[in-house]
C-alpha positions as CSV (number, residue, x, y, z in Angstrom):
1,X,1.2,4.5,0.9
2,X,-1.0,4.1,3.4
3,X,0.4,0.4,5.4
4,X,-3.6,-0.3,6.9
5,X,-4.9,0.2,3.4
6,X,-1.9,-2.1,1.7
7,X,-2.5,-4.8,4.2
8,X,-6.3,-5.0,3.6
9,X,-5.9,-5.0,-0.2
10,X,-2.7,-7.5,0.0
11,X,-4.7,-9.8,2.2
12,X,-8.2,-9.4,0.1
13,X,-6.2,-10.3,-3.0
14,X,-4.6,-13.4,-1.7
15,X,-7.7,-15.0,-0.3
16,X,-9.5,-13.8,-3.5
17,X,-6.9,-16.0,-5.3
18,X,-7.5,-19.0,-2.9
19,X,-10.8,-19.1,-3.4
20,X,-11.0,-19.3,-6.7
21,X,-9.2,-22.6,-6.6
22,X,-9.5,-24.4,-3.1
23,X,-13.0,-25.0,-1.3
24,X,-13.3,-23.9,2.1
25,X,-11.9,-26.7,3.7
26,X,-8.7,-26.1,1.9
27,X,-9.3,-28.6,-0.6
28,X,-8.7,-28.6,-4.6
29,X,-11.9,-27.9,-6.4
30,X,-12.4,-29.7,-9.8
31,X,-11.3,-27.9,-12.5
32,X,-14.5,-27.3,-14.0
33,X,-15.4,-25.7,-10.8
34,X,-12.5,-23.5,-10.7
35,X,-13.5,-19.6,-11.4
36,X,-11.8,-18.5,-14.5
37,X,-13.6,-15.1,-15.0
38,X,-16.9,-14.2,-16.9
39,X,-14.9,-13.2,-19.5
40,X,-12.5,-16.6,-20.0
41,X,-16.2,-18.8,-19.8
42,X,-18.2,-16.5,-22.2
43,X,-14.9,-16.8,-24.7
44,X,-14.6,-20.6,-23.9
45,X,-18.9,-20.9,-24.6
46,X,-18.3,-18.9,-28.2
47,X,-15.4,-21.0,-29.2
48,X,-16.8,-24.3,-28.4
49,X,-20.2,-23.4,-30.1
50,X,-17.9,-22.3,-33.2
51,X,-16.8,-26.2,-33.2
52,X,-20.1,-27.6,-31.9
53,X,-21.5,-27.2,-35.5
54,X,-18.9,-28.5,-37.3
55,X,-19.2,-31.6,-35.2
56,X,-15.6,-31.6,-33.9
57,X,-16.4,-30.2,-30.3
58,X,-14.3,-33.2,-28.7
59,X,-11.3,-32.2,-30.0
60,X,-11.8,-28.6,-29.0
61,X,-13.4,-29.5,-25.4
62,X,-9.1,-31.5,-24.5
63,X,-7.4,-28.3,-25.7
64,X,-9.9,-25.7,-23.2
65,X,-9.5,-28.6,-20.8
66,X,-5.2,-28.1,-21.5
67,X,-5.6,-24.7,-21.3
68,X,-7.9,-24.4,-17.9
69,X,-4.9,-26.6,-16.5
70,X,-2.3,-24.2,-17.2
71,X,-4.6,-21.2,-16.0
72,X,-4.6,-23.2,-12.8
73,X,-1.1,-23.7,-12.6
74,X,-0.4,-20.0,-13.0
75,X,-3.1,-18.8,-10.6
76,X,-1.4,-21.4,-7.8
77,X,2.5,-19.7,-8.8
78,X,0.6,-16.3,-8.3
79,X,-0.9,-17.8,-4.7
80,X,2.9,-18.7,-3.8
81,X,4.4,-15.6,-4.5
82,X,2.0,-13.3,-2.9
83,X,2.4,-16.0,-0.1
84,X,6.4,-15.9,-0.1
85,X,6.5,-11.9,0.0
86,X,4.0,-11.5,2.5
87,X,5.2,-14.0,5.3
88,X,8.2,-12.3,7.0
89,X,6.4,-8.8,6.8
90,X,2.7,-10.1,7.7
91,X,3.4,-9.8,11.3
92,X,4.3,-6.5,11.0
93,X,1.7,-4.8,9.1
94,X,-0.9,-6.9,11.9
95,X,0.7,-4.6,14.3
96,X,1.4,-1.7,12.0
97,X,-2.3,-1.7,12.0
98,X,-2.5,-0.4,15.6
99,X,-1.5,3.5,14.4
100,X,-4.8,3.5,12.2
101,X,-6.8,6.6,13.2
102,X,-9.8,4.6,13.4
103,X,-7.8,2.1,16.3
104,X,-6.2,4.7,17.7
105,X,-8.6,6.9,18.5
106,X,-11.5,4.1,19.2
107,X,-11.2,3.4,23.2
108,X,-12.6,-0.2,22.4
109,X,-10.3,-0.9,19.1
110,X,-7.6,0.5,20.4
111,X,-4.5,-2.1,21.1
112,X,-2.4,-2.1,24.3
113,X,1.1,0.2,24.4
114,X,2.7,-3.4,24.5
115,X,1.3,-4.5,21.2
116,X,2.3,-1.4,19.0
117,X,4.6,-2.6,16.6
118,X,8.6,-1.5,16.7
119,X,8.5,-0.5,20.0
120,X,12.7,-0.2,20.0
121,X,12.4,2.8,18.3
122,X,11.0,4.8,21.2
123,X,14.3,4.3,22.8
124,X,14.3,6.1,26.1
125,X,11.1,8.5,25.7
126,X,9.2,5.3,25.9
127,X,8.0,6.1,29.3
128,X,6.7,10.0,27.8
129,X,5.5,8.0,24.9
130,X,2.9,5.8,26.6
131,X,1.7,8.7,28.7
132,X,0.9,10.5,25.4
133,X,-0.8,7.5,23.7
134,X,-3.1,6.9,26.6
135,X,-4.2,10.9,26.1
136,X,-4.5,10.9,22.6
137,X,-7.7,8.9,22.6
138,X,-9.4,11.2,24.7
139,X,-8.2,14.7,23.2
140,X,-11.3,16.2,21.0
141,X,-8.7,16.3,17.8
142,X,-11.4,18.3,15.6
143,X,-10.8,21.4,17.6
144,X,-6.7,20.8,18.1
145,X,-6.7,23.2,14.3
146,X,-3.6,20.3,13.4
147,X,-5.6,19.1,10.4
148,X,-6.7,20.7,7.4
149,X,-10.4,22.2,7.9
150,X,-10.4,20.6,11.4
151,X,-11.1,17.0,9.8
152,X,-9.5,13.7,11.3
153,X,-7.7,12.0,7.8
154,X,-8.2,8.3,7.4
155,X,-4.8,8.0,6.3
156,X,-2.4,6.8,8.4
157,X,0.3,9.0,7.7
158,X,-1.5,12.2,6.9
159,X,-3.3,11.5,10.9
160,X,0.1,11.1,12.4
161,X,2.0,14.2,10.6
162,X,-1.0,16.6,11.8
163,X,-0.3,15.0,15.2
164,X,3.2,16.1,15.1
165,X,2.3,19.7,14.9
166,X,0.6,19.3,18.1
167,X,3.0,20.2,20.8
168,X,1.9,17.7,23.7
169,X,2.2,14.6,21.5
170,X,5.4,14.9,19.3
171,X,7.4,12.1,20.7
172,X,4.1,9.7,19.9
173,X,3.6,11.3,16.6
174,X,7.9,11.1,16.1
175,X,7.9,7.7,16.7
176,X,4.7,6.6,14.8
177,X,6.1,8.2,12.0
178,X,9.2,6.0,12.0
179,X,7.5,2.9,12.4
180,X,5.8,4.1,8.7
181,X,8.1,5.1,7.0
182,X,9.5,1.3,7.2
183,X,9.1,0.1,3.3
184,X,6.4,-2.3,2.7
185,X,8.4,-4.2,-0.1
186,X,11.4,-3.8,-1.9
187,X,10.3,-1.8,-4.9
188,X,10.7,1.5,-3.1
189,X,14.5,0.6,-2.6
190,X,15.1,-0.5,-6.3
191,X,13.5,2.8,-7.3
192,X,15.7,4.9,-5.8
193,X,18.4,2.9,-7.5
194,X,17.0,3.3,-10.7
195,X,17.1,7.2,-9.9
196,X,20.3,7.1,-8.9
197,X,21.7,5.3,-11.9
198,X,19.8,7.8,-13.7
199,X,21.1,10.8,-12.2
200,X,24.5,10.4,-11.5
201,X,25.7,9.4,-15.1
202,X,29.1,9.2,-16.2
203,X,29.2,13.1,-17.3
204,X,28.5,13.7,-13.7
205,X,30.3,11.4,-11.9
206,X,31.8,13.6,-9.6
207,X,28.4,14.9,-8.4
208,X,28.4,15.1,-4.4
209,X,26.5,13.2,-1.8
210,X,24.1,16.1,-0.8
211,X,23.3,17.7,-4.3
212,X,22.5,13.7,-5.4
213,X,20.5,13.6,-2.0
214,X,19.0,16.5,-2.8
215,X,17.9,15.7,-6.7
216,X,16.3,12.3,-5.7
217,X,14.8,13.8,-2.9
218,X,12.8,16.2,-5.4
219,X,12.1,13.5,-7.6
220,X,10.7,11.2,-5.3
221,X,8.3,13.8,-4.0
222,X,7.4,14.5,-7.1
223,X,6.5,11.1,-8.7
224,X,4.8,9.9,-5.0
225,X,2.4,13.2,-5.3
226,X,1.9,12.7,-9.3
227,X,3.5,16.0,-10.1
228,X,5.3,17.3,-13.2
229,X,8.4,19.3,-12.7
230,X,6.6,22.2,-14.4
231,X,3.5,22.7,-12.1
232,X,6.7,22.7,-8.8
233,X,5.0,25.9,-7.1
234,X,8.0,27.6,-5.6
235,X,6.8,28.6,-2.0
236,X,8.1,31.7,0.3
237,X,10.5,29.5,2.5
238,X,12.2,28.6,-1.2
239,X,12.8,32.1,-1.5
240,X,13.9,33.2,1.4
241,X,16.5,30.2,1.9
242,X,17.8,30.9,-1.6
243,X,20.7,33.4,-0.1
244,X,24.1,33.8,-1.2
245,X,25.2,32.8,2.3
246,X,24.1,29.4,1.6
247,X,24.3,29.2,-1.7
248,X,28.1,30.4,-1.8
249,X,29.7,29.5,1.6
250,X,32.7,27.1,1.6
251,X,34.3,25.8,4.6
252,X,31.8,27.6,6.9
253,X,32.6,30.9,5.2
254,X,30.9,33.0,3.1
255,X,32.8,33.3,0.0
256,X,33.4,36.5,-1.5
257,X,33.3,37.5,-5.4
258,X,36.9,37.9,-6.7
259,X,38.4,36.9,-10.7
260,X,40.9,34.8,-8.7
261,X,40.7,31.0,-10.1
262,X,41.3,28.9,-6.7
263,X,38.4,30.9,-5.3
264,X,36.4,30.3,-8.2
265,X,37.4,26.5,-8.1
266,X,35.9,26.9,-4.6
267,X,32.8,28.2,-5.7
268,X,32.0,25.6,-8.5
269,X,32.8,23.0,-5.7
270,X,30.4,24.4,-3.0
271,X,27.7,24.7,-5.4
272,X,27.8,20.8,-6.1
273,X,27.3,20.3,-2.2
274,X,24.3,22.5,-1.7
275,X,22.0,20.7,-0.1
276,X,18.5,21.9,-1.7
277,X,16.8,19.7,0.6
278,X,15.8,22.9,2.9
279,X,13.8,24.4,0.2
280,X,11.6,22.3,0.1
């Protein structure tokens, strides 16, 4: 996901849920100035004109009142936990901001080398790296052919991963790239434990490190991209890697066809290592 679009919305929702409870000043409003939604008011107006005819609208009026109360107290917890998930990471998707196309490539938006976020990771190209960021602002990227149909992409990612084809800017675009891929909450991590609890199941509990790599590799790309398994399109480079060589070898040697049993064994053992994730 795209972090400058996530901070936006994350940000929009929590002051969206302030305001609907606190006045400007940071102060309580009164609960009948509290916005419930259209929809809770028009539902409140039919039920209480249900009672007001039968005279007991009182009675009716205390149990809304109850029930506003409670909406109030649950739109407050829903204020803290946005609040208690966003604190320790708020500074970084500020900076994280910075590799936005529209910053990055805006002389007067764009931030300082000093102020882009992570700055660790660029280790000891740093030097090469500020060199390139201070040309990439003034490279004419709609004739560079790195994007598809010469258009700049407002998505973060997608801008820095055309970048990366571009010879003159790869350590940039490289360490960009691994300030991004940094998850912007836990769920990502907890889903690739659900996969792997999924996957390697008792019955295949002796599965190896790179095939289960490999398996929730493909599954990840498919569920980000919203593809079934069936519409996979199997591309040349699939092809041509699918070799015997690499299919087969074990121990850094080709293996060789033969009835024998221990090289069989062999060959049942390589092929739960192969690491699928080069056809891809």
């Amino acid at each position: 996901m795209d972090t400058h679009k996530l901070s936006n919305e994350l940000e929009l929702l929590r002051k969206t849920l302030c305001n609907r409870i606190y006045n400007n000043d940071g102060t309580d409003k009164g609960i009948e100035k509290i916005d419930f939604g259209a929809k809770f008011q028009q539902e409140v107006n039919s039920h209480l004109k249900e009672f007001k005819e039968r005279q007991q609208v009182k009675e009716e009026e205390s149990k809304v009142l109850d029930v506003k109360r409670r909406c109030r107290i649950f739109i407050v917890e829903a204020i803290d936990q946005v609040r208690s998930r966003l604190c320790n990471a708020a500074e970084a998707f500020k900076n994280l901001l910075l590799l936005n196309p529209s910053k990055v490539l805006n002389q007067t938006a764009k931030g300082d080398f000093s102020d882009l976020p992570m700055l660790h990771l660029a280790k000891s190209n740093s030097d090469e790296i500020e060199q390139q960021y201070r040309k990439i602002t003034v490279t004419d990227w709609r004739l560079e052919n790195v994007f598809e149909n010469n258009e700049i992409p407002d998505d973060t990612t997608k801008f820095w991963l055309g970048v990366y084809h571009h010879e003159n800017f790869k350590e940039l675009a490289a360490y960009a790239l691994n300030c991004l891929v940094t998850p912007a909450s836990n769920a990502i991590v907890e889903r690739i434990f659900s996969l792997v609890t999924a996957i390697k199941t008792k019955p295949r509990n002796r599965m190896q490190i790179n095939l289960l790599d490999a398996i929730i590799r493909s599954r990840a790309h498919l569920f980000e991209n919203s593809i079934c398994c069936k519409d996979m399109r199997i591309t040349d480079r699939m092809i041509t890697n699918f070799k015997s060589d690499i299919l087969y070898s074990y121990g850094g040697k080709i293996g060789v066809a033969s009835t024998s049993h221990s090289q069989q064994t062999a060959r049942s053992a390589q092929k739960e290592e192969v690491d699928i994730t080069m056809f891809l």
